[in-house]
VEXDREN-2710 file (C-alpha; in Angstrom, 1 decimal):
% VEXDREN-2710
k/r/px/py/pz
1/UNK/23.1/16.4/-37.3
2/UNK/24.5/16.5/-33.6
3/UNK/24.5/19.9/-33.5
4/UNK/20.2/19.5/-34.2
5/UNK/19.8/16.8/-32.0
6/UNK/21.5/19.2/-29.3
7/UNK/19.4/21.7/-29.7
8/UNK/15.9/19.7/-29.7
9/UNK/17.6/17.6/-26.5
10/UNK/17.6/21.6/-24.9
11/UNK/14.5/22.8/-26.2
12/UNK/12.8/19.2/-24.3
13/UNK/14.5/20.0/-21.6
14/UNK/13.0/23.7/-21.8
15/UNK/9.7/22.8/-22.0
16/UNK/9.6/20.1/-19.7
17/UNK/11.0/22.5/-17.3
18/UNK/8.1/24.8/-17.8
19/UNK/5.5/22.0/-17.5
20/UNK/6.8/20.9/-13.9
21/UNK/7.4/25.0/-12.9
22/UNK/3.7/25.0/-14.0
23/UNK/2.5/22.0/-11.9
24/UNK/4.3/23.5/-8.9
25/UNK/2.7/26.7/-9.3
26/UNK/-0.1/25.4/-9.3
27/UNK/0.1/23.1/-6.2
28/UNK/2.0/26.1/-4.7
29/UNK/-1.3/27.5/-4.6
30/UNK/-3.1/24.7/-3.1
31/UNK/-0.3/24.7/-0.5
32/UNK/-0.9/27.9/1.1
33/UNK/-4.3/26.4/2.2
34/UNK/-3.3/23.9/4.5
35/UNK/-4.6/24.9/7.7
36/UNK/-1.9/25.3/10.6
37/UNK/-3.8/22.6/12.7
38/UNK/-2.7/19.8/10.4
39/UNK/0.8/20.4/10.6
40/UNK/2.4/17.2/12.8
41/UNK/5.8/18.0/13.3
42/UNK/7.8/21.0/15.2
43/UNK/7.8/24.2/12.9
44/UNK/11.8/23.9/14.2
45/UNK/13.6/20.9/15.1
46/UNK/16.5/23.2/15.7
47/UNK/20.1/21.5/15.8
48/UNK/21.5/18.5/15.2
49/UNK/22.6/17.0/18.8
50/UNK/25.8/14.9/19.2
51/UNK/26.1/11.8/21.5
52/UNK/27.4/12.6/24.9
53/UNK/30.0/9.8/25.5
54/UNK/31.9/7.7/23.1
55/UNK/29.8/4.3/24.6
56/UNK/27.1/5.4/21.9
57/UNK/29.4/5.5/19.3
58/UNK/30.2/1.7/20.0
59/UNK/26.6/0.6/20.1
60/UNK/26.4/1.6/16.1
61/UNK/29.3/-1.0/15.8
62/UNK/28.9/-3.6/12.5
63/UNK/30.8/-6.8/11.9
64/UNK/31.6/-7.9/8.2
65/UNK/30.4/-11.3/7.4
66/UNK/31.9/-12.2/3.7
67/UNK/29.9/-14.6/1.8
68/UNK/33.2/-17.6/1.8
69/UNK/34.3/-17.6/-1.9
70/UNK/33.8/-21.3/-2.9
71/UNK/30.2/-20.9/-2.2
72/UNK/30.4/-17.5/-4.8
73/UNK/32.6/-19.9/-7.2
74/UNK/30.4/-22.6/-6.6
75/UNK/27.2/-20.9/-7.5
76/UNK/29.0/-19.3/-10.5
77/UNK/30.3/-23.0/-12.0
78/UNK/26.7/-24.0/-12.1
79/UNK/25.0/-20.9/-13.1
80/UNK/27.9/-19.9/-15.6
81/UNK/30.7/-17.0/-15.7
82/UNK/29.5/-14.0/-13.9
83/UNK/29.0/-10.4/-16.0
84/UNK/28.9/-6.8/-15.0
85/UNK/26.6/-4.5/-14.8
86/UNK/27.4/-3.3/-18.5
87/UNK/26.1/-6.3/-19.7
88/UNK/22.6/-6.0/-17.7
89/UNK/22.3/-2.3/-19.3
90/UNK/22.7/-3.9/-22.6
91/UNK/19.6/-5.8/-22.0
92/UNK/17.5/-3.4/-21.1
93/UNK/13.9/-4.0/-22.3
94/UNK/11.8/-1.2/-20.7
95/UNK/11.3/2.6/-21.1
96/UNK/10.8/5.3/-18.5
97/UNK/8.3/7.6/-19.4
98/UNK/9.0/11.2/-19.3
99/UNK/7.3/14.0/-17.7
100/UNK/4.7/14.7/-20.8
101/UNK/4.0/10.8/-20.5
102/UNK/3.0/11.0/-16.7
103/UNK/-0.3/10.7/-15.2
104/UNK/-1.8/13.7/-13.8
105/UNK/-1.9/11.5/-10.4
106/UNK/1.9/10.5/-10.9
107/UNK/3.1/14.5/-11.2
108/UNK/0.9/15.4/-8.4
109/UNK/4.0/13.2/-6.4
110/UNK/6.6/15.6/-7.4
111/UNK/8.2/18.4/-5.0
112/UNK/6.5/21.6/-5.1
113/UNK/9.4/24.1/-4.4
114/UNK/12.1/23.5/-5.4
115/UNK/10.4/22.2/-8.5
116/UNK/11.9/18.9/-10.4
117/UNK/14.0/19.9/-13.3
118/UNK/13.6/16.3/-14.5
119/UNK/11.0/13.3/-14.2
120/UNK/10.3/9.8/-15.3
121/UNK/7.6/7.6/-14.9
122/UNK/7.8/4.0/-15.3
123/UNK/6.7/1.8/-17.9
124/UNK/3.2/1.4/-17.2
125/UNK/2.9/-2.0/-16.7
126/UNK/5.5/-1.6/-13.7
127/UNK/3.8/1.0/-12.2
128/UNK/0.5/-0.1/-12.4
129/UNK/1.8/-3.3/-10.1
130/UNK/0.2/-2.3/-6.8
131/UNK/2.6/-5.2/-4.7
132/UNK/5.6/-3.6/-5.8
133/UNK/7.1/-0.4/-5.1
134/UNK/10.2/2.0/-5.6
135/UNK/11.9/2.8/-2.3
136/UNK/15.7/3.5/-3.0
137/UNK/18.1/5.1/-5.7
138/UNK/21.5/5.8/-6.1
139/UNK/23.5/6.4/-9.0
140/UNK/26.4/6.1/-11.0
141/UNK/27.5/9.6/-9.4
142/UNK/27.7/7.9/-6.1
143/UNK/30.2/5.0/-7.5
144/UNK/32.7/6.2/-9.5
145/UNK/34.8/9.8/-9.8
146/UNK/34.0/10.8/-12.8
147/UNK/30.1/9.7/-12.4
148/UNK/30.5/6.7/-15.1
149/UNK/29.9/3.1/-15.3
150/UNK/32.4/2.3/-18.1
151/UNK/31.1/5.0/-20.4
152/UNK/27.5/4.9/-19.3
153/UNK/25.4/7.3/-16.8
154/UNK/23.6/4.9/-14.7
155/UNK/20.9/5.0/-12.4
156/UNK/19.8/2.5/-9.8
157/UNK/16.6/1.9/-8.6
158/UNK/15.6/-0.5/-5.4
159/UNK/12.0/-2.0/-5.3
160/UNK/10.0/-4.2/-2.6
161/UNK/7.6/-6.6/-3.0
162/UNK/4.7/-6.4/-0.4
163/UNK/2.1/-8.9/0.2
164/UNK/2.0/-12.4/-1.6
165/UNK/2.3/-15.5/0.1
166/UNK/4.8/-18.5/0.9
167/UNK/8.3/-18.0/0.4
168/UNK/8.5/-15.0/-2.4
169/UNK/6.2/-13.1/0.3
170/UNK/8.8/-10.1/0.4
171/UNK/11.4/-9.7/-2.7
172/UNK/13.5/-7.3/-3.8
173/UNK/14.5/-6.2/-7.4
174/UNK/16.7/-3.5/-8.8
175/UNK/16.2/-1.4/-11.7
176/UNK/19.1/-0.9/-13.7
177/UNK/18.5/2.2/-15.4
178/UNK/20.5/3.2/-18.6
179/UNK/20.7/7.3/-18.1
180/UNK/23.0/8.1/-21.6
181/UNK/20.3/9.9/-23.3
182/UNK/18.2/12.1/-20.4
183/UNK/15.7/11.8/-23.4
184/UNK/15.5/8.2/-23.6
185/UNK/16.1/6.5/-20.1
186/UNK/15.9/2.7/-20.6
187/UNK/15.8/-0.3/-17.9
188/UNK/15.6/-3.7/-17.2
189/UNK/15.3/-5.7/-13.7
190/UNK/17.6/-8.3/-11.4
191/UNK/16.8/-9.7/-8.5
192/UNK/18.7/-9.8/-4.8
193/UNK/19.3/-13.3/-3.8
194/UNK/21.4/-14.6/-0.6
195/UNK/23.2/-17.7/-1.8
196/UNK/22.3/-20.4/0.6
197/UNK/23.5/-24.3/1.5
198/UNK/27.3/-23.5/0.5
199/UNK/26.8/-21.8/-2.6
200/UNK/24.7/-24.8/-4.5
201/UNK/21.2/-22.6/-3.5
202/UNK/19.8/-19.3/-3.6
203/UNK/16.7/-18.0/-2.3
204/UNK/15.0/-14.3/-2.7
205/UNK/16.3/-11.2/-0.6
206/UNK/13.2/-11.4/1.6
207/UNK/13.8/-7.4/2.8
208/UNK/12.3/-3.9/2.1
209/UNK/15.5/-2.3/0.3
210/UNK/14.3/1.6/1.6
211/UNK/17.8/2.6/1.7
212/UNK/20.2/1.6/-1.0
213/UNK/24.3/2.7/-2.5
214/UNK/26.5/2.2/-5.1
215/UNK/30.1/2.4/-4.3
216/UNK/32.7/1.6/-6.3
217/UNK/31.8/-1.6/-7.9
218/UNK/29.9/-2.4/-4.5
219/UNK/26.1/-1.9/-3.5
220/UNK/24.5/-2.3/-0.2
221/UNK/20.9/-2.3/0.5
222/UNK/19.1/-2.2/4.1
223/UNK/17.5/-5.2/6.0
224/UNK/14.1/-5.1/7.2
225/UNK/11.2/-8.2/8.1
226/UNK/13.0/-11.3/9.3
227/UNK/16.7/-10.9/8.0
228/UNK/19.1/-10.2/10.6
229/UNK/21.8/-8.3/9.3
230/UNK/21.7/-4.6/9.1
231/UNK/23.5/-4.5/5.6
232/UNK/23.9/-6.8/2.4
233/UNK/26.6/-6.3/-0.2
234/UNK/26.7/-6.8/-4.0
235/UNK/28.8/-6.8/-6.5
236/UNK/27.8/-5.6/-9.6
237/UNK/30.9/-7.7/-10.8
238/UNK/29.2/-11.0/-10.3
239/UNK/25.5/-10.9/-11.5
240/UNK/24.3/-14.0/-12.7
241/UNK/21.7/-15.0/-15.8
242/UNK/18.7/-16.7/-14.9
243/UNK/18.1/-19.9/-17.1
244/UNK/14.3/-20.5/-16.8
245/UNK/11.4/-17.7/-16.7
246/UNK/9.0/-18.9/-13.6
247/UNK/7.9/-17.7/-10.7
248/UNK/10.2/-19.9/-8.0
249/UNK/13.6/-18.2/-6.9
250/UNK/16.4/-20.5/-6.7
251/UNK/17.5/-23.8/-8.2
252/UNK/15.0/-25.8/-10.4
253/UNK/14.9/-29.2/-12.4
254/UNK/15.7/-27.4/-15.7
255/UNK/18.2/-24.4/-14.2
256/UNK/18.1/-21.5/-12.3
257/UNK/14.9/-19.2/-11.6
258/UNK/14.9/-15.6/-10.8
259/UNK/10.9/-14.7/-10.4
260/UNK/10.8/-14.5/-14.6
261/UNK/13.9/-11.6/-14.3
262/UNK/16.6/-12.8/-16.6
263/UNK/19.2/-11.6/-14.3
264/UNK/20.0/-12.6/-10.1
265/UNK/22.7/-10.8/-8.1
266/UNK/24.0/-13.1/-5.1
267/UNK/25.3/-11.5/-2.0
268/UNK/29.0/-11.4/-1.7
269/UNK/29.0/-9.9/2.1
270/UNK/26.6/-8.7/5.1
271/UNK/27.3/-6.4/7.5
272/UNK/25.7/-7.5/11.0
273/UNK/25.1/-5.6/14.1
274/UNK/27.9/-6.0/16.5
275/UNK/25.8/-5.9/19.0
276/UNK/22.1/-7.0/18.7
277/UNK/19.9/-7.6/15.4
278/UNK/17.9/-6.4/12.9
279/UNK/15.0/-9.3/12.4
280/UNK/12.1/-7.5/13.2
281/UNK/10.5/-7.3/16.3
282/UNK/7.0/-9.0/16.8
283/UNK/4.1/-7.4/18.2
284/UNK/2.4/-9.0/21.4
285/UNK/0.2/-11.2/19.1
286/UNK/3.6/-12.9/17.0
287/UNK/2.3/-10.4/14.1
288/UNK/5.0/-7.8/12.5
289/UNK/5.6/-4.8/14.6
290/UNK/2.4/-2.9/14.2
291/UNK/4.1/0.6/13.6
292/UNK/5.7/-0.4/10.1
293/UNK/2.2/-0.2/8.5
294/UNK/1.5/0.4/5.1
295/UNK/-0.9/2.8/3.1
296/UNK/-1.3/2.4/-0.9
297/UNK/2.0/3.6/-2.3
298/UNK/3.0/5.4/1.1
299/UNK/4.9/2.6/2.4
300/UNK/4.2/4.2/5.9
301/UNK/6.5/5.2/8.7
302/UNK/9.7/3.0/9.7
303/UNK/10.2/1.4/12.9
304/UNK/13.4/0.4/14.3
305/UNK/13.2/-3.0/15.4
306/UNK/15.0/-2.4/18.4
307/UNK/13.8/-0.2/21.9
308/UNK/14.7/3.3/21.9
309/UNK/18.5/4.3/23.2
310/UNK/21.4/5.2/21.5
311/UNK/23.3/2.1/22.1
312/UNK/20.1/0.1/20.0
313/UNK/21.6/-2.2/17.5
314/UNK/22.1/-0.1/14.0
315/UNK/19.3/-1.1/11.9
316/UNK/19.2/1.8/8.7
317/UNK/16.3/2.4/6.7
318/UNK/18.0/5.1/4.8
319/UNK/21.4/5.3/3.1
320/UNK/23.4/7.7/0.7
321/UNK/27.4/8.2/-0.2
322/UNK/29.3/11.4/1.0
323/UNK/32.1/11.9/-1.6
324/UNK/32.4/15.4/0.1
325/UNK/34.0/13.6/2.9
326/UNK/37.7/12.1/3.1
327/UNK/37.8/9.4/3.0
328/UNK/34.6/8.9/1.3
329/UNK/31.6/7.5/3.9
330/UNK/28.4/5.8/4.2
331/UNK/26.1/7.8/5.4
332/UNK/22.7/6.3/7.3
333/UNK/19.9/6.6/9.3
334/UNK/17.3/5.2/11.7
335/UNK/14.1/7.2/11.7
336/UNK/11.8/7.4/14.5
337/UNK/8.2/6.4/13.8
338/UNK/6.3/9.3/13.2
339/UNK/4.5/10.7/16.6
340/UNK/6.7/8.5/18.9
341/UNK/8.7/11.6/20.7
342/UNK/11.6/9.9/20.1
343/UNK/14.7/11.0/17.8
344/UNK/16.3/9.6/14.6
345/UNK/19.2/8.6/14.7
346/UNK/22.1/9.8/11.9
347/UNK/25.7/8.3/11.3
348/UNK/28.5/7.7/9.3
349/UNK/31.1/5.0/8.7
350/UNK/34.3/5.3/6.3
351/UNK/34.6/2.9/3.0
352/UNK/37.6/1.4/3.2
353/UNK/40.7/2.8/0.9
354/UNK/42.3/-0.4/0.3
355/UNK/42.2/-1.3/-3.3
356/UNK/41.5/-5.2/-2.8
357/UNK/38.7/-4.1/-0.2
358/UNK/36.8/-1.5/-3.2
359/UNK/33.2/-0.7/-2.0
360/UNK/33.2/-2.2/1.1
361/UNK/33.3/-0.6/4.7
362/UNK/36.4/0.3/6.9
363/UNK/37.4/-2.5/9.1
364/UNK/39.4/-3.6/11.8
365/UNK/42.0/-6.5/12.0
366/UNK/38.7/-8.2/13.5
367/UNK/36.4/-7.4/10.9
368/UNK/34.8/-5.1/13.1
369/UNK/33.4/-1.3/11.6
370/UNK/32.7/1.4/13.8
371/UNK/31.0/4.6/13.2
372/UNK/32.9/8.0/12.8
373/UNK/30.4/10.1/13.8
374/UNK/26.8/10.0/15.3
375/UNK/23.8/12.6/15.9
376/UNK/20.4/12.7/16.8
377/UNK/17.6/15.1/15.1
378/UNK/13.8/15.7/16.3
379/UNK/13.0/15.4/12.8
380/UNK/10.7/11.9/13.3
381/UNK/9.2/9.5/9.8
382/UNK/12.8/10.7/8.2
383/UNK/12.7/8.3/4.3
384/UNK/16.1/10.1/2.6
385/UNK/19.5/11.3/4.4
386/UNK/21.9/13.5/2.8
387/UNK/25.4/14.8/3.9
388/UNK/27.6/17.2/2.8
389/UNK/30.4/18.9/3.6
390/UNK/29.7/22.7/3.2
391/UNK/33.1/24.9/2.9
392/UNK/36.5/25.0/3.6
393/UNK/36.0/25.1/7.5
394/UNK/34.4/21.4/7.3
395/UNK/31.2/22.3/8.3
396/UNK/28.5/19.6/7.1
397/UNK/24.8/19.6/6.6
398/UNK/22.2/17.2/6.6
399/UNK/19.2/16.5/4.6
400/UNK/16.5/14.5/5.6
401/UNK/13.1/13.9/3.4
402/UNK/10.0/13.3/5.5
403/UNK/7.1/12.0/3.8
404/UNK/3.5/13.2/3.6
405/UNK/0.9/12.6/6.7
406/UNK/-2.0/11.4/6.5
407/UNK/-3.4/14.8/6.6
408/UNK/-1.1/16.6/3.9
409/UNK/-0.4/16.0/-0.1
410/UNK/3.3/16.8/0.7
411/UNK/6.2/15.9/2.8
412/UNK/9.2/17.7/4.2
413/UNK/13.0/19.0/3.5
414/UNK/15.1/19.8/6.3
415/UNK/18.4/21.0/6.4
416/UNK/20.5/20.8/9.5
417/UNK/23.6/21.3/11.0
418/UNK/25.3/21.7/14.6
419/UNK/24.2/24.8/14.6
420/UNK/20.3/25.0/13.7
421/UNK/17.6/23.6/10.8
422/UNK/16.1/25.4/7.3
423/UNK/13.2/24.1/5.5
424/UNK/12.0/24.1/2.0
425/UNK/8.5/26.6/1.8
426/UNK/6.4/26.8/-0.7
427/UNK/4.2/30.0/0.3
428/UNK/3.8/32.7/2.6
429/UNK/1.6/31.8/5.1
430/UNK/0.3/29.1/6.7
431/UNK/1.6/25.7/7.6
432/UNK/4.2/26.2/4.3
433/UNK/7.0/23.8/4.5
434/UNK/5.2/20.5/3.0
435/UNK/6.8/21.5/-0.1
436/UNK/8.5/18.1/-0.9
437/UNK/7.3/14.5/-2.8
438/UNK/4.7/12.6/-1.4
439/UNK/6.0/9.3/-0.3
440/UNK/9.7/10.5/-1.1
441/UNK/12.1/8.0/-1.0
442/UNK/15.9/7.6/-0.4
443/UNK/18.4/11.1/-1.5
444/UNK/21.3/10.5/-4.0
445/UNK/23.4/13.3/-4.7
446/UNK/24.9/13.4/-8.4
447/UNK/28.3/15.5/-8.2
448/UNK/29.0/16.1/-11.8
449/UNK/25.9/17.2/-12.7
450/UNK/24.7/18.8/-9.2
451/UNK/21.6/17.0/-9.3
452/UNK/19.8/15.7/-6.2
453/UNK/18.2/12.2/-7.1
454/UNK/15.0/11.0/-5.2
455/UNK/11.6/8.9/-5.8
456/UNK/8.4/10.2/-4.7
457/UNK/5.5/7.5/-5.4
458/UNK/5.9/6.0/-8.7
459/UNK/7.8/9.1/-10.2
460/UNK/11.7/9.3/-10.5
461/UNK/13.0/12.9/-10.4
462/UNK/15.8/15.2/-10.1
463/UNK/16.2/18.5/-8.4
464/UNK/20.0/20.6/-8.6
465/UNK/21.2/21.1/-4.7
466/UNK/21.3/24.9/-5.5
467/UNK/17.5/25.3/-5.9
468/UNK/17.5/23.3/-2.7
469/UNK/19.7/25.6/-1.5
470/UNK/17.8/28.5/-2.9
471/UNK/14.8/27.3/-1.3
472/UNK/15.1/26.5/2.5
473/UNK/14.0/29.3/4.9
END
């Protein structure tokens, strides 16, 4: 009976390999017609360029703020005993669909060359929810040496709310994918609170999570609109259950209210800018910065809230976990808007080794993290960074998504190092290297199963780094 249910698991995966090699042939085709006139970025951003004096390094500084433990044990007397993140997978009520399930508008999201070897869609009443969308994944790959939560492959997936009014304006949820069978992907949601008024409160994550890690039993998630902080920590440890299905966040007459999700994660830590902040800037009229616009799923092109310099305070918009690096790092970025001239920014910090620190970020006596490395790349609109070490000689390469134009039905891969940049093409003439998602978001690498991890508009997909690898010219 196993041995049949193996071989129909590889005969799916055969044919749904053929169906997205056929979709990727096909917009292959349409690629190569993309006139050289539309193309908006350099045809080489060449190398990677490192700061010239250490004083940059100290601008990307972060201090650890921990949430103060009565206010965690508070929150968890009145809400009840906190569970894991096993319990939340044993919940789940949803079903991703798979690549025969999808939309022809939801493939047409997908990466060209390389092609995905694997896709999802989500249920369908998820994805036909305009206000929110999927920014950020990361995986049980990125947490744990031998790529398991317990005994279960687990994907995690960070949405924002746009739009709304009052205070649930901007939320942010997770999607706590249960990845045992590839066949039969499952999920359910929790929401991102910050616990507030010493632990007896807590109000909705009002931030757009575009970057998002799992470490150890740790994830952080960027900042964006009015938080400060550059960072917030969870611990999928100490998830709470929601007692009452309404639309409030927070403490109610009859219990506790998570937006109708049965299940609330409280921040246990932030990491602020040592230096600066992250709330977002206001445009001349007291609106939102202008340049952090929005188009249908695209969630447009980000904006560091701070002036351009390399001593700005470090605000990310996308993160990802280097296990190829010792010890093992967060790896970030701050894109430039698209069209601006100026660069993104690219960095690293260490996660700490000691045991009753797991998951959270190397720090000095005075709380203070600082970065171990820093570079700059022409490479503007950047959604997805990626770092790996490359041999022996401890080389490392970069890889940074770009998402489509407004002129183009693809984005971009690059590759870069210290020593130059390689693309992804998808044909043999023309303006050929839009050959990635549309609207990709964050990169998670999966070591055990070599698998690179990314969203491109409502579609979920993997692609192995060798075919990346295979790929870039």
């Amino acid at each position: 009976m196993r041995q049949r249910g193996r071989h129909r698991r590889r005969a799916r995966g055969r044919a749904l390999r053929a169906a997205l090699a056929g979709t990727g042939l096909a917009l292959t085709a349409a690629a190569t017609l993309i006139s050289t006139s539309q193309a908006t970025i350099a045809d080489n951003p060449g190398a990677l360029r490192t700061p010239a004096s250490a004083t940059r390094l100290d601008g990307l500084r972060l201090t650890e703020q921990p949430v103060p433990r009565r206010s965690l044990d508070r929150l968890a007397a009145a809400m009840g005993r906190p569970v894991d993140a096993g319990a939340v997978l044993d919940s789940a009520d949803r079903v991703l669909r798979d690549a025969d399930d999808c939309t022809a508008d939801e493939k047409k999201a997908l990466p060209v060359e390389p092609a995905a070897t694997r896709a999802y869609c989500w249920n369908a009443a998820d994805s036909a929810t305009p206000q929110w969308r999927p920014e950020s994944v990361t995986t049980s790959g990125d947490a744990a040496d031998d790529g398991l939560w317990g005994t279960h492959r687990v994907i995690l997936s960070g949405w924002t709310r746009h739009g709304g009014s009052g205070p649930d304006r901007d939320l942010a949820r997770v999607a706590f994918v249960n990845a045992d069978d590839p066949d039969h992907l499952t999920y359910t949601w929790a929401l991102l609170a910050v616990p507030v008024d010493g632990g007896r409160d807590y109000r909705g994550l009002a931030s757009r999570v575009s970057g998002m890690v799992w470490y150890r039993d740790k994830l952080l998630v960027t900042t964006s609109a009015g938080e400060r902080d550059a960072l917030y920590v969870y611990d999928l440890r100490r998830i709470q259950r929601a007692t009452v299905a309404g639309d409030t966040v927070g403490r109610v007459p009859d219990g506790w209210s998570a937006h109708g999700y049965r299940w609330v994660l409280p921040a246990v830590a932030s990491y602020r800018p040592t230096t600066g902040s992250c709330a977002e800037t206001a445009g001349p009229d007291g609106s939102a910065d202008p340049s952090d616009s929005t188009d249908g799923d695209d969630a447009g092109d980000f904006a560091s809230p701070s002036e351009s310099g390399d001593t700005a305070a470090p605000c990310p918009n996308s993160l990802s976990v280097d296990r190829s690096s010792e010890p093992g790092s967060l790896v970030a970025s701050e894109a430039a808007p698209r069209g601006s001239g100026r660069h993104t920014r690219l960095w690293r910090y260490s996660f700490s080794t000691d045991p009753t620190r797991a998951g959270l970020l190397a720090t000095d006596s005075a709380g203070t993290v600082t970065a171990r490395e820093a570079y700059e790349t022409k490479v503007d609109g950047v959604r997805g960074v990626l770092s790996r070490r490359t041999g022996p000689s401890g080389g490392t390469a970069w890889y940074l998504s770009r998402a489509a134009g407004p002129d183009s039905a693809h984005g971009t891969l690059w590759r870069q190092d210290l020593r130059g940049a390689g693309t992804t093409e998808c044909g043999s003439s023309y303006d050929t290297h839009r050959c990635w998602g549309d609207g990709t978001g964050s990169l998670s690498y999966w070591p055990q199963t070599g698998e690179v991890w990314s969203l491109s508009g409502r579609t979920l997909f993997a692609v192995p780094l060798s075919s990346v690898e295979r790929a870039l010219r």
